[in-house]
Kinemage of the C-alpha trace (Angstrom):
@kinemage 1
@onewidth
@group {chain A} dominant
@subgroup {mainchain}
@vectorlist {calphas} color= white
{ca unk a 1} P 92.898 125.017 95.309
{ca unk a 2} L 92.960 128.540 94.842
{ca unk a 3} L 96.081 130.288 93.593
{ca unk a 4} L 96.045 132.773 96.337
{ca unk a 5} L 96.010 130.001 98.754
{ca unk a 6} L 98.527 127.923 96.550
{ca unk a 7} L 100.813 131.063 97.554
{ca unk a 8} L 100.090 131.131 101.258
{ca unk a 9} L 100.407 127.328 101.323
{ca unk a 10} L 103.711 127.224 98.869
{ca unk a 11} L 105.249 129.976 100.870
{ca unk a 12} L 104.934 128.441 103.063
{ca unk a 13} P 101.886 126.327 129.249
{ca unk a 14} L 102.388 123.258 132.128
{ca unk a 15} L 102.548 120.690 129.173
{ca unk a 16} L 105.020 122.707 127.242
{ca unk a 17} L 107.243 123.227 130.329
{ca unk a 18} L 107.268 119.166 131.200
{ca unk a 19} L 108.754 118.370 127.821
{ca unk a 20} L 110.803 121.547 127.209
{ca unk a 21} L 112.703 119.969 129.980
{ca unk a 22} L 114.561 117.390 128.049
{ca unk a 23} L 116.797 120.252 126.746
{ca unk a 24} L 118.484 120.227 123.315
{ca unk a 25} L 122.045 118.920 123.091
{ca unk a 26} L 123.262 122.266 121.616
{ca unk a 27} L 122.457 124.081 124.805
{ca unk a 28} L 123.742 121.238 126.788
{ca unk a 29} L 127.140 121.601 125.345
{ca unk a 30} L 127.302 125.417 125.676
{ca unk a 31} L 125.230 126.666 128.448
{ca unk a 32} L 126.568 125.878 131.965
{ca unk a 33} L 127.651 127.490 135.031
{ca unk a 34} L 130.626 128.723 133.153
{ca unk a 35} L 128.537 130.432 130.431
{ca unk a 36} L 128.020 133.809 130.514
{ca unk a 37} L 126.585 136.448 128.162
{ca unk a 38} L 125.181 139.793 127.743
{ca unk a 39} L 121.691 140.738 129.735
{ca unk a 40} L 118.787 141.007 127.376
{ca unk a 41} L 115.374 141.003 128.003
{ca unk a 42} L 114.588 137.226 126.844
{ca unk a 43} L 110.214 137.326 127.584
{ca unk a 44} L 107.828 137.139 124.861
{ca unk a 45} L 105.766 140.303 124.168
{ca unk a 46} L 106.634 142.026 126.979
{ca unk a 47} L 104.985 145.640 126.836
{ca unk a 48} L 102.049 143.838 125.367
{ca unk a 49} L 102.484 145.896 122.003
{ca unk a 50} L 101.908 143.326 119.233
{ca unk a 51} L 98.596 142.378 118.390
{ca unk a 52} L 96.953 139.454 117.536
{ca unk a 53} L 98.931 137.441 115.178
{ca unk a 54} L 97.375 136.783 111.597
{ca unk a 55} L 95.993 133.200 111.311
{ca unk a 56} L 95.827 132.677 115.444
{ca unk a 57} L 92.947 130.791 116.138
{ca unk a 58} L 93.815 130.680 119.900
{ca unk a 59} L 94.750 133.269 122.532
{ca unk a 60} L 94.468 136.940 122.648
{ca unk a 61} L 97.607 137.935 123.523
{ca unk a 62} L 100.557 136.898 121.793
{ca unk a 63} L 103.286 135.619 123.557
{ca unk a 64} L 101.050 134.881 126.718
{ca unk a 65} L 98.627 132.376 127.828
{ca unk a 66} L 95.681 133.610 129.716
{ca unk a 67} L 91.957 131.618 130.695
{ca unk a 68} L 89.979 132.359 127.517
{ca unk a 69} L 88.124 135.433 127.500
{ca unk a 70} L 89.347 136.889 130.607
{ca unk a 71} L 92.636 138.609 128.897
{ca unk a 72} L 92.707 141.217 127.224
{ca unk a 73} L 95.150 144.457 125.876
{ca unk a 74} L 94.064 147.715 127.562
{ca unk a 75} L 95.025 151.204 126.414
{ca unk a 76} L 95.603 152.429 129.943
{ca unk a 77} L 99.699 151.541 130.258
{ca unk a 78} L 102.401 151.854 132.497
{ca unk a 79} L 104.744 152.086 128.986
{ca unk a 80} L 104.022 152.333 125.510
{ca unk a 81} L 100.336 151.906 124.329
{ca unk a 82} L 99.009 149.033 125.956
{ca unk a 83} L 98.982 146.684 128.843
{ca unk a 84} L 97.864 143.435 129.476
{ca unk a 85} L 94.371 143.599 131.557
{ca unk a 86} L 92.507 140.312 133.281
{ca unk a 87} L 89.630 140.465 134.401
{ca unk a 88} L 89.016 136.788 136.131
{ca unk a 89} L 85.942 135.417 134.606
{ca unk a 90} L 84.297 134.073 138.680
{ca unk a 91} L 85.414 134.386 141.905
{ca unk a 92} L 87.710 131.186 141.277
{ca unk a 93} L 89.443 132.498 138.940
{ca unk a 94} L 92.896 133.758 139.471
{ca unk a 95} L 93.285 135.250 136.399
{ca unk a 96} L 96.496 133.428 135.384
{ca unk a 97} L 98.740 134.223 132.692
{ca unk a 98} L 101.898 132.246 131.713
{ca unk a 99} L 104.540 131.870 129.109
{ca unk a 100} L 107.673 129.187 128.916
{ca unk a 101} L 110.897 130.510 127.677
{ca unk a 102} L 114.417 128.452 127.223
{ca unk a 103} L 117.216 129.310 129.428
{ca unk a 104} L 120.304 128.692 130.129
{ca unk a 105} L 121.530 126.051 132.968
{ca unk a 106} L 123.059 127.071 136.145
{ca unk a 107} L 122.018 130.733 135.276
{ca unk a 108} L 120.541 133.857 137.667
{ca unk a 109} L 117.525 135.884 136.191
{ca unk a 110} L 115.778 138.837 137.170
{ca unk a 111} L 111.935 138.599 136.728
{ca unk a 112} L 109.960 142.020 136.738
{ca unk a 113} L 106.591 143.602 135.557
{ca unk a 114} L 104.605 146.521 136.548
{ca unk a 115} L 101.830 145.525 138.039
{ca unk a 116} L 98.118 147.784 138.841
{ca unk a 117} L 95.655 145.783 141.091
{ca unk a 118} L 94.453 144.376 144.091
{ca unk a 119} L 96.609 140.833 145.220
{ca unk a 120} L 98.787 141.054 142.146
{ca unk a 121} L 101.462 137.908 142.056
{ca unk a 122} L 104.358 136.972 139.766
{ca unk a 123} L 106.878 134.315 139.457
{ca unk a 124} L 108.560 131.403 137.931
{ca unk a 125} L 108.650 127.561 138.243
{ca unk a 126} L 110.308 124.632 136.939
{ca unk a 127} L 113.455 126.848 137.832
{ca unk a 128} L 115.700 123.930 139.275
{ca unk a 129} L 114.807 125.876 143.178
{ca unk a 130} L 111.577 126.641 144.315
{ca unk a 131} L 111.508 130.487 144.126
{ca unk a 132} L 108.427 132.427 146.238
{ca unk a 133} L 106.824 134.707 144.184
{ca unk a 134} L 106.544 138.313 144.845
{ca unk a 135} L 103.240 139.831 145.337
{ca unk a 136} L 101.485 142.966 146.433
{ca unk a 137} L 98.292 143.515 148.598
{ca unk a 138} L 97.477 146.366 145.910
{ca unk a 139} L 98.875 149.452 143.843
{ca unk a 140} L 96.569 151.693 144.886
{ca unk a 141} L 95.513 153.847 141.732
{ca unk a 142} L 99.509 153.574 140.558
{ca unk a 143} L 101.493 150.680 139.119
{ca unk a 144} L 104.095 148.945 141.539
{ca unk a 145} L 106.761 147.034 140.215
{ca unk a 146} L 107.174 143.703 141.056
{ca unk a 147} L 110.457 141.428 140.936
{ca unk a 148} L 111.691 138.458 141.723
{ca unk a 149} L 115.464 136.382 140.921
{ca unk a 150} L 115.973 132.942 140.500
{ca unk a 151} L 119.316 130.356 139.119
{ca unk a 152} L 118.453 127.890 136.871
{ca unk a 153} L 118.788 124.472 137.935
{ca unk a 154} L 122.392 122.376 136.265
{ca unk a 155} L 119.585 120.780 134.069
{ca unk a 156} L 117.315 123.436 133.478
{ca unk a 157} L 116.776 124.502 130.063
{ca unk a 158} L 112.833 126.453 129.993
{ca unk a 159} L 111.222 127.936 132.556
{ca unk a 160} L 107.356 128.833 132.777
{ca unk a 161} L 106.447 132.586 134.016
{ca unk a 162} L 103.214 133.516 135.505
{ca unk a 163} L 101.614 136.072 136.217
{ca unk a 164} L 97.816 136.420 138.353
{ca unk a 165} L 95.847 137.695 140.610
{ca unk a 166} L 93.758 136.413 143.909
{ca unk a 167} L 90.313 134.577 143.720
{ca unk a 168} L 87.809 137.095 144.487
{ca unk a 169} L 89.682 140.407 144.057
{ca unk a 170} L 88.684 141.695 140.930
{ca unk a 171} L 90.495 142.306 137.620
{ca unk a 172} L 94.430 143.934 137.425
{ca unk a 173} L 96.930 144.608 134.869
{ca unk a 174} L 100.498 144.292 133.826
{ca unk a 175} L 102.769 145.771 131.275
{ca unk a 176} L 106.616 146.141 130.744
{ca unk a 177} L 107.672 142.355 132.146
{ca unk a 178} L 111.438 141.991 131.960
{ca unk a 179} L 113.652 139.194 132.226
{ca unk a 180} L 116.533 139.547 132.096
{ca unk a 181} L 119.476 137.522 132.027
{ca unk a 182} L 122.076 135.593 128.990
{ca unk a 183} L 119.709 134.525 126.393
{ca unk a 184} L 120.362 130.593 124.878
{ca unk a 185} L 122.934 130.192 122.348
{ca unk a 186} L 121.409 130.697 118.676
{ca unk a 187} L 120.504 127.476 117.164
{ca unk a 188} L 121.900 126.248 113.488
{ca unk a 189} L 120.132 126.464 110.130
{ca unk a 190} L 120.575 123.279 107.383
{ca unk a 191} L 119.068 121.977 104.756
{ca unk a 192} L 119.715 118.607 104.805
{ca unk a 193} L 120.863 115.973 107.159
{ca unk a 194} L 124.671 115.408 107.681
{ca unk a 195} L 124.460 111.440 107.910
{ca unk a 196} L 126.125 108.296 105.466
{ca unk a 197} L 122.597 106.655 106.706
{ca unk a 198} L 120.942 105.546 103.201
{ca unk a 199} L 117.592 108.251 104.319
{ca unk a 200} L 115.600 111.074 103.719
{ca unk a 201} L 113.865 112.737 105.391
{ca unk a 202} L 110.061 113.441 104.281
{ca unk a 203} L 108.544 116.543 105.463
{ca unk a 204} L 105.173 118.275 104.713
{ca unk a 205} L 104.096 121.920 105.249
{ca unk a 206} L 100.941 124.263 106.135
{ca unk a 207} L 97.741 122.143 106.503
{ca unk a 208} L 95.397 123.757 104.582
{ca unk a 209} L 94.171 120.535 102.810
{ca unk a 210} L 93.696 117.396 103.877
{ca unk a 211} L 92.982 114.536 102.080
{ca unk a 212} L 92.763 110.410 102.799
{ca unk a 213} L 94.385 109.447 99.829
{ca unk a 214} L 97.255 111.205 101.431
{ca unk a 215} L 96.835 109.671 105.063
{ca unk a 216} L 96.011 105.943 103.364
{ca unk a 217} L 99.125 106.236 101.481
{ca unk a 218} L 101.190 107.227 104.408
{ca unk a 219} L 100.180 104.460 106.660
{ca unk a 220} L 100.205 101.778 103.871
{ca unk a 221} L 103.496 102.753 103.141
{ca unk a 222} L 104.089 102.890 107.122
{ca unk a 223} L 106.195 106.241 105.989
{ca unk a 224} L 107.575 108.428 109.204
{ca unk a 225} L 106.757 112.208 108.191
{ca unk a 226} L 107.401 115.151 109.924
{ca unk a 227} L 104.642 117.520 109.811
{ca unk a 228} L 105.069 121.707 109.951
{ca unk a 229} L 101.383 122.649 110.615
{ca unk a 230} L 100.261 126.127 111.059
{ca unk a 231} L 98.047 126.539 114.116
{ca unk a 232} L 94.709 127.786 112.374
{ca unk a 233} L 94.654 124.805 109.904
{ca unk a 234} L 95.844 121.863 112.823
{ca unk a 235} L 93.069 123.327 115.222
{ca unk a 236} L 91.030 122.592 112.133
{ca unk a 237} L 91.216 118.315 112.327
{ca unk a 238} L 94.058 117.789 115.076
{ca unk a 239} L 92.951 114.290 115.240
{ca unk a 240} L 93.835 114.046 111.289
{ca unk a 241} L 97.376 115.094 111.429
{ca unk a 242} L 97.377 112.665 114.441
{ca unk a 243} L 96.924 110.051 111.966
{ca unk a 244} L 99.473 111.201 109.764
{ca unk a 245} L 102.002 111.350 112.768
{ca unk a 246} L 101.352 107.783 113.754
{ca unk a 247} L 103.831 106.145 112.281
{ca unk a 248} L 106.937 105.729 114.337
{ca unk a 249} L 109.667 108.818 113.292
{ca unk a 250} L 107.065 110.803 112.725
{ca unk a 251} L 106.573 114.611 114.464
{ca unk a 252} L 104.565 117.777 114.465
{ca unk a 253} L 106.997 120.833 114.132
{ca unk a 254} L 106.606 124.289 114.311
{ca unk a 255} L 106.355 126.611 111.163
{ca unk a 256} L 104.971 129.696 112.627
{ca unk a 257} L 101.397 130.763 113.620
{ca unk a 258} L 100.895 133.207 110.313
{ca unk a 259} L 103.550 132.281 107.676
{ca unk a 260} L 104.937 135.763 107.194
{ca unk a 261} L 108.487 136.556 106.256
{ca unk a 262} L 109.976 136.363 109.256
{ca unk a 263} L 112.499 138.831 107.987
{ca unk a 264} L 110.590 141.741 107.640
{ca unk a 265} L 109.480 140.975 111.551
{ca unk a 266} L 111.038 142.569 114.198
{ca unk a 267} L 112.987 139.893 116.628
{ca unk a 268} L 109.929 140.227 119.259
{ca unk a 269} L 107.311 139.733 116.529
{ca unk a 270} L 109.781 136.656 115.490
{ca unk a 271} L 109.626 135.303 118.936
{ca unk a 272} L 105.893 135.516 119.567
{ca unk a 273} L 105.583 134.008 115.839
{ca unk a 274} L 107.742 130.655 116.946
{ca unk a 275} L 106.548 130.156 120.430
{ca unk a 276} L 102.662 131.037 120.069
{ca unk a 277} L 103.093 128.075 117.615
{ca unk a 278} L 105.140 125.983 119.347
{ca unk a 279} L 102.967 126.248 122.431
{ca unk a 280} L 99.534 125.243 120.187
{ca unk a 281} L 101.341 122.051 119.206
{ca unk a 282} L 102.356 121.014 122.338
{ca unk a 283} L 98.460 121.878 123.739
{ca unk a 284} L 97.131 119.939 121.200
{ca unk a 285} L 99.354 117.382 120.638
{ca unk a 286} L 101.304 116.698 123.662
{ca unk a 287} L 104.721 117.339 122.418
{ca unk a 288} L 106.936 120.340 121.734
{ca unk a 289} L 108.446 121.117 118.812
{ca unk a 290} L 111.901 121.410 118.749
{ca unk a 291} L 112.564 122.035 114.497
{ca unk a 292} L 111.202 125.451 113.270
{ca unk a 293} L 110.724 125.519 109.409
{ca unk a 294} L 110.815 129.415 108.535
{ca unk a 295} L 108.047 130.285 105.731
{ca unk a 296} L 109.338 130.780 102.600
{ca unk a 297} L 112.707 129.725 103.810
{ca unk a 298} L 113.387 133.203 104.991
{ca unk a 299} L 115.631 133.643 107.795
{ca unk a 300} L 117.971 135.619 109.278
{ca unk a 301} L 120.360 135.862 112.775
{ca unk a 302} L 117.071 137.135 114.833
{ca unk a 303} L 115.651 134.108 113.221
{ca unk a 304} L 118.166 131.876 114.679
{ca unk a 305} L 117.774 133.585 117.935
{ca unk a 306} L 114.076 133.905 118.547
{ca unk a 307} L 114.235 129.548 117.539
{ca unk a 308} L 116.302 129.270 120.602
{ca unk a 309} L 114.377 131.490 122.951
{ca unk a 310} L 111.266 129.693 121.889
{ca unk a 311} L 113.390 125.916 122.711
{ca unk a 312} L 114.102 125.219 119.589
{ca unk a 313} L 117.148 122.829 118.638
{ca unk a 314} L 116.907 123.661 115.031
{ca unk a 315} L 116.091 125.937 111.994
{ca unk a 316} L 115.445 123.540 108.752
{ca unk a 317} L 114.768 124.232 105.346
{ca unk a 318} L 115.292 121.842 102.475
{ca unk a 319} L 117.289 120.358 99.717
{ca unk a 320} L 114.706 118.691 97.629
{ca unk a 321} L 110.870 120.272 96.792
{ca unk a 322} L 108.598 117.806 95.432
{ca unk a 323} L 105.042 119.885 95.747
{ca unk a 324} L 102.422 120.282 93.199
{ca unk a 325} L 103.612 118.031 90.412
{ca unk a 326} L 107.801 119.051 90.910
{ca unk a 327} L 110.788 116.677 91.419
{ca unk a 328} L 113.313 119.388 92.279
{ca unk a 329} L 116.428 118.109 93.821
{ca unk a 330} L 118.452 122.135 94.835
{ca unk a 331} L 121.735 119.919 94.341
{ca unk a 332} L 120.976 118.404 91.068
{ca unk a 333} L 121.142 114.962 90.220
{ca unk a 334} L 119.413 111.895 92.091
{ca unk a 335} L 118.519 112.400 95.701
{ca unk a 336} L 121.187 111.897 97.958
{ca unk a 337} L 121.702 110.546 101.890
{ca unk a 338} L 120.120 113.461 104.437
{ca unk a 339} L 118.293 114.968 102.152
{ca unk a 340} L 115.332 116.596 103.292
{ca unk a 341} L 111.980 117.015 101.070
{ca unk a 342} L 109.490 118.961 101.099
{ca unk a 343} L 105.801 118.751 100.381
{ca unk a 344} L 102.543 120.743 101.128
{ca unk a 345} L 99.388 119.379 102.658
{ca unk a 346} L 97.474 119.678 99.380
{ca unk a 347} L 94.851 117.885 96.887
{ca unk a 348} L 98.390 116.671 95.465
{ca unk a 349} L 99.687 115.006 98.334
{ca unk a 350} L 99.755 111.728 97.370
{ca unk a 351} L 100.497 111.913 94.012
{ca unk a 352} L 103.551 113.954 95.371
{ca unk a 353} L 104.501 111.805 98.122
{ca unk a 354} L 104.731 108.675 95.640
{ca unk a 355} L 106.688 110.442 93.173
{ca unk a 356} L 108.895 111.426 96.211
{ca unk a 357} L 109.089 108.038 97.370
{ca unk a 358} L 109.682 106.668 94.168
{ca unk a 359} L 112.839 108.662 93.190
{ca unk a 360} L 114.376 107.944 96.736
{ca unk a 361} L 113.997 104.048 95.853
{ca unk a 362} L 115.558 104.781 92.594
{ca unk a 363} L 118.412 106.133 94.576
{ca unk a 364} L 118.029 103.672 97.299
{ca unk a 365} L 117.083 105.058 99.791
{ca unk a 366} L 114.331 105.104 102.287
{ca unk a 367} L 112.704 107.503 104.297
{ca unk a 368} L 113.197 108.097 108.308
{ca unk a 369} L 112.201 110.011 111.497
{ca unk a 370} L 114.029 113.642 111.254
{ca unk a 371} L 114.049 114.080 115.022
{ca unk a 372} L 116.062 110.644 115.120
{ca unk a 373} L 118.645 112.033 113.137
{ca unk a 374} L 118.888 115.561 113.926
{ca unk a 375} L 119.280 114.763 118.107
């Protein structure tokens, strides 16, 4: 393994809607038709400024999920210096663009883009109401702005915007998409578990290698992990980290799509970061994350926020790092009950996972599923 990679690795939507559904308890408790807050403009990339994000492997525009190849960021804008532009691949093609954000229950939101085209539509679903969309026979050679409102459902907690055109009229564009409306509460950050269970809680980053020894020794040892795979390297062999999931407890969380400091990312770039990963789990694996791991453990409040927005329940870190050969334990001493360890996906991985294994035995304790514990 290379040392430059060592560093990367060390430093370390209809599906997505379905599940997003279940809601996270922290929301439950504090969003409601009591719960108010300021108006912010909750969507994901919504003038269409950031571009690709490093490491994607899927999509063209971040933030937004359109048919591949028919999406694409034009120069010609209503605001700023780009918009959105589809041009729907046949005639039945709608051109469709979505993206699922959390929300808070029993809320009203105002939907909005600028739209240029012929048969331009936007709206929401999974709202709680059905909600028509608005729509425009055409813009002429201008941009017409198109909105629509809608109240959360009492046990709504994500929505999924979209955004298309009409089979057989050619491509159109959009740019400045607002909605607006009290953004979820900000989610927690630990590093361990609070819990007298005799556990921890065995967690492995990145992806970038991946090795048998590693999966033999987790399903031998029947050991419930929770995986943080980027996108790029779990589009690589999905059906590997699959494996490595099997075992009951086990999950596939979401550490960003390019491991950056979050910190030195604006809060949209933060947003599109978490969700754009979230939402290539859930494609490929068929559940959404709902634990972000930041890279390099950086964080900070627009961390905390973005999580939320994206439907995350929880930002974790760690208290124990036993990658590449280490046995550090942040509290000192033996490894105590809800601690959480980390490990990489590396040619080390089992020798690292035993050694792990071995010192929480020697504390006794035994490793279990995170998600069971943290909900």
């Amino acid at each position: 393994m290379s040392r430059a990679l060592r560093r990367l690795a060390s430093g370390a939507s209809a599906t997505v809607l379905a599940l997003l559904a279940a809601g996270s308890p922290t929301m439950a408790a504090t969003a409601d038709a009591a719960t108010t807050g300021p108006a912010v403009n909750l969507a994901t990339n919504p003038g269409f400024e950031i571009p690709t994000l490093p490491l994607a492997d899927w999509g063209s525009i971040p933030g937004w999920h359109c048919a591949p190849g028919e999406a694409a960021l034009g120069s010609a804008a209503h605001g700023g210096a780009s918009a959105l532009t589809v041009t729907p691949a046949t005639d039945d093609s709608t051109g469709e663009c979505t993206q699922t954000l959390a929300v808070r229950p029993a809320t009203t939101y105002t939907y909005s883009a600028w739209v240029h085209g012929s048969y331009v539509f936007l709206g929401a679903t999974g709202t709680g109401h059905d909600v028509a969309p608005a729509w425009t026979p055409g813009t002429g050679d201008g941009w017409q702005r198109l909105t629509t409102t809608f109240t959360t459902g009492a046990d709504t907690r994500s929505v999924r915007l979209h955004l298309h055109g009409w089979y057989g009229q050619g491509p159109w564009a959009a740019d400045d998409v607002q909605v607006d409306g009290p953004a979820p509460e900000p989610v927690g950050a630990v590093g361990s578990v609070p819990t007298t269970d005799p556990v921890v809680f065995v967690t492995i980053d990145d992806g970038w290698q991946r090795t048998p020894e590693a999966a033999r020794l987790i399903a031998d040892r029947q050991v419930p992990v929770t995986a943080f795979p980027l996108p790029m390297p779990e589009g690589f062999e999905p059906d590997w980290f699959r494996q490595v999931t099997a075992v009951p407890g086990s999950s596939i969380q979401d550490h960003s799509v390019s491991h950056r400091d979050l910190t030195t990312l604006s809060p949209a770039e933060q947003q599109a970061e978490i969700c754009d990963a979230r939402d290539a789990a859930a494609d490929r694996f068929g559940t959404v994350p709902t634990v972000f791991r930041p890279p390099y453990f950086a964080w900070n409040a627009d961390t905390l926020q973005a999580a939320a927005n994206c439907g995350m329940h929880q930002v974790l870190t760690a208290s124990a790092d036993f990658s590449w050969g280490a046995a550090n334990v942040y509290h000192g001493g033996a490894l105590q009950p809800g601690d959480v360890i980390l490990l990489h996906f590396t040619d080390t991985l089992a020798a690292d996972l035993q050694r792990a294994l071995d010192a929480a035995a020697a504390a006794g304790l035994h490793p279990a599923g995170l998600v069971d514990h943290l909900h």
